[in-house]
Every structure is written in C-alpha cells, then in structure tokens.
C-alpha positions as CSV (number, residue, x, y, z in Angstrom):
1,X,0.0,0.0,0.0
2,X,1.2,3.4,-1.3
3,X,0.4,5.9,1.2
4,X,1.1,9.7,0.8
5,X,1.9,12.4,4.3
6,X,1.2,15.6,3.4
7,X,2.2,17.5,6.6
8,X,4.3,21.1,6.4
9,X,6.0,19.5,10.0
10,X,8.8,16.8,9.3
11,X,8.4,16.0,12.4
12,X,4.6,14.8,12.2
13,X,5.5,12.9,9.0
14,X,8.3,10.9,11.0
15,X,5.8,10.3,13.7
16,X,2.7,9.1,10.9
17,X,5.8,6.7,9.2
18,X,6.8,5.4,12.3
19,X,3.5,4.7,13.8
20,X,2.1,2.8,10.5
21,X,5.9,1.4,9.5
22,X,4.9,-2.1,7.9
23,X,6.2,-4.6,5.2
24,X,3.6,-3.7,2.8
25,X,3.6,0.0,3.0
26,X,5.2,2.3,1.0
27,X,5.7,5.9,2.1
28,X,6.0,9.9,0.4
29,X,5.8,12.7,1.9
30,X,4.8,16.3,0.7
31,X,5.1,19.3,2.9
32,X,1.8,21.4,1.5
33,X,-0.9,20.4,-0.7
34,X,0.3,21.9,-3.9
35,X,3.5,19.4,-3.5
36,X,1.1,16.4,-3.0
37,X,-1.4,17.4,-6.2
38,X,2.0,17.1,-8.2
39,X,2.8,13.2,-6.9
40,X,-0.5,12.3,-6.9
41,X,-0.8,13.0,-10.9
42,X,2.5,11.6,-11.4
43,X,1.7,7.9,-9.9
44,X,-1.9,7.8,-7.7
45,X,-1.7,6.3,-3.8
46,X,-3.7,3.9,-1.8
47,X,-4.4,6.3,0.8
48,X,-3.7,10.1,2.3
49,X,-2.9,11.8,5.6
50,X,-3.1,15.1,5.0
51,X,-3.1,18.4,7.5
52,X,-5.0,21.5,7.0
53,X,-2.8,24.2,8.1
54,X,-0.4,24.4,4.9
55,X,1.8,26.7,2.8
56,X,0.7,27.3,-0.5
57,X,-2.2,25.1,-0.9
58,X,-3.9,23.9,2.5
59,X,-5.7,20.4,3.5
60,X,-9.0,21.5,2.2
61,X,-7.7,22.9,-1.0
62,X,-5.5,20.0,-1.7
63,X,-8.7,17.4,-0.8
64,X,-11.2,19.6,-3.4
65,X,-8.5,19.1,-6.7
66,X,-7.9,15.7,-5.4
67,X,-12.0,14.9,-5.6
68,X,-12.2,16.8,-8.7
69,X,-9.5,14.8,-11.0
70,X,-11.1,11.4,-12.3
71,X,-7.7,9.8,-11.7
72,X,-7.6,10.4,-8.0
73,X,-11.4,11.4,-7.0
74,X,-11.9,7.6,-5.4
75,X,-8.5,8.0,-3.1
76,X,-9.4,7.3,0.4
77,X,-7.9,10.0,3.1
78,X,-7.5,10.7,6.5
79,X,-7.4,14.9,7.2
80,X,-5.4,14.7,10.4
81,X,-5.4,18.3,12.4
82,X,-5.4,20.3,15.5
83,X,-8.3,22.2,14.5
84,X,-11.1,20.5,16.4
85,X,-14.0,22.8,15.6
86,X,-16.9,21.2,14.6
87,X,-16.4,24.0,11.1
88,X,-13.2,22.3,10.6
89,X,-14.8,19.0,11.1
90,X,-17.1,19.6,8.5
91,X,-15.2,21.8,6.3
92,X,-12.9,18.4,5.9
93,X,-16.0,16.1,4.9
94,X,-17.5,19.0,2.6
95,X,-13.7,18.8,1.0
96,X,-13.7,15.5,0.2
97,X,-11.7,13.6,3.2
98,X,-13.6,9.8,4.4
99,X,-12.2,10.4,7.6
100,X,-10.8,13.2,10.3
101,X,-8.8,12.6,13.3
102,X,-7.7,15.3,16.1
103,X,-4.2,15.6,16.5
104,X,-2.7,14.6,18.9
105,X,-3.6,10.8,18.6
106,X,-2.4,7.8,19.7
107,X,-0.6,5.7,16.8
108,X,-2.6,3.1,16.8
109,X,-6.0,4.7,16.0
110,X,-4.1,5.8,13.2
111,X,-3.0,2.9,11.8
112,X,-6.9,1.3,12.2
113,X,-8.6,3.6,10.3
114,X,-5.5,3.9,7.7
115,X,-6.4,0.2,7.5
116,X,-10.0,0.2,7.3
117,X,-9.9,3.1,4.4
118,X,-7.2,0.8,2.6
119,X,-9.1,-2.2,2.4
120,X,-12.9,-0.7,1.6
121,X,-10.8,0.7,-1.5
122,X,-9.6,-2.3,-2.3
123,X,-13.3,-3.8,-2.5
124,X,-14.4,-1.0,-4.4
125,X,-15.9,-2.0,-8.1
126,X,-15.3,-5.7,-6.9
C-alpha cells in the first residue's frame, strides 16, 4: 500500500511513518498540498494523511482538486489536524476527506482507520 503524508512538520510525518511502519507500506511525503497534487498525478496512492494548516495550498484545497481529478477522486484519506471545531470537522468532509482525526492521537488509532480506508478501496468495483 502506497500511502502519501502531506504535513508542512517533518516532524509529524516521521511520527505518521513510524507509527504505521509495515512490510507492505510504502511511504512519500509532501510538505503542503500543492506538492502532493503534483505526486498524486504523477503515480496515484492507496491512501492520504493530509493536514489542514499548509503553505501554498492547505488540506482543504488540496482534498477539493484531489476529488475533482477522475484519476484520484476515489482516493481514500484521512485529514489529520489540530483544528477541532466542529467548522473544521465539516469543512474536511464538505472537502472530500472519508475520515478526520484530532491531532494529537495515539498511533494506533491511526494505523486502524489507515487500515479500514485501505481495504474498503480495495473492494471497491469488486
């Protein structure tokens, strides 16, 4: 599984790597949105982890191109913030995003519902 950070912390990315570290997973990293539109055209993930509070594009932006490009629109992805307002809560659903989680969160919540999104995908147009 191919799963893309987008996070403007290196910090937070190291922490989402080694919390989901696996044999099957495959990790990139982008540090704003505009930087993860451009690897997600070039080769498409399984899933994405992506913040809200960005340079240049932000988490909402980003999820809104993803949803609106045919090659990407069915992604799965987790928007993974500090902003805990309901607003932002539904601001990240209105975007596009399957899932949102409050930051800070424990590492294995993470790696359930990275899992959960990753396999309904997978059964998707079976």
């Amino acid at each position: 599984m191919r799963i893309l950070i987008v996070d403007d912390s290196p910090m937070v990315r190291r922490f989402y790597r080694a919390s989901m570290e696996g044999d099957d997973l495959v990790f990139e990293e982008a540090a704003n949105g505009l930087e993860a539109l451009e690897k997600s055209l070039r080769r498409p993930f399984d899933l994405l982890l992506v913040d809200i509070n960005m340079p240049l594009m932000d988490g909402f932006c980003f999820m809104r191109e993803v949803r609106q490009r045919e090659e990407l629109c069915h992604t799965p992805a987790i928007i993974i913030s500090t902003e805990a307002e309901q607003q932002d809560v539904e601001g990240a659903f209105q975007a596009g995003a399957n899932f949102y989680l409050t930051k800070p969160m424990r590492p294995e919540v993470l790696r359930v519902y990275a899992r959960l999104l990753a396999k309904e995908e997978d059964h998707v147009g079976q």
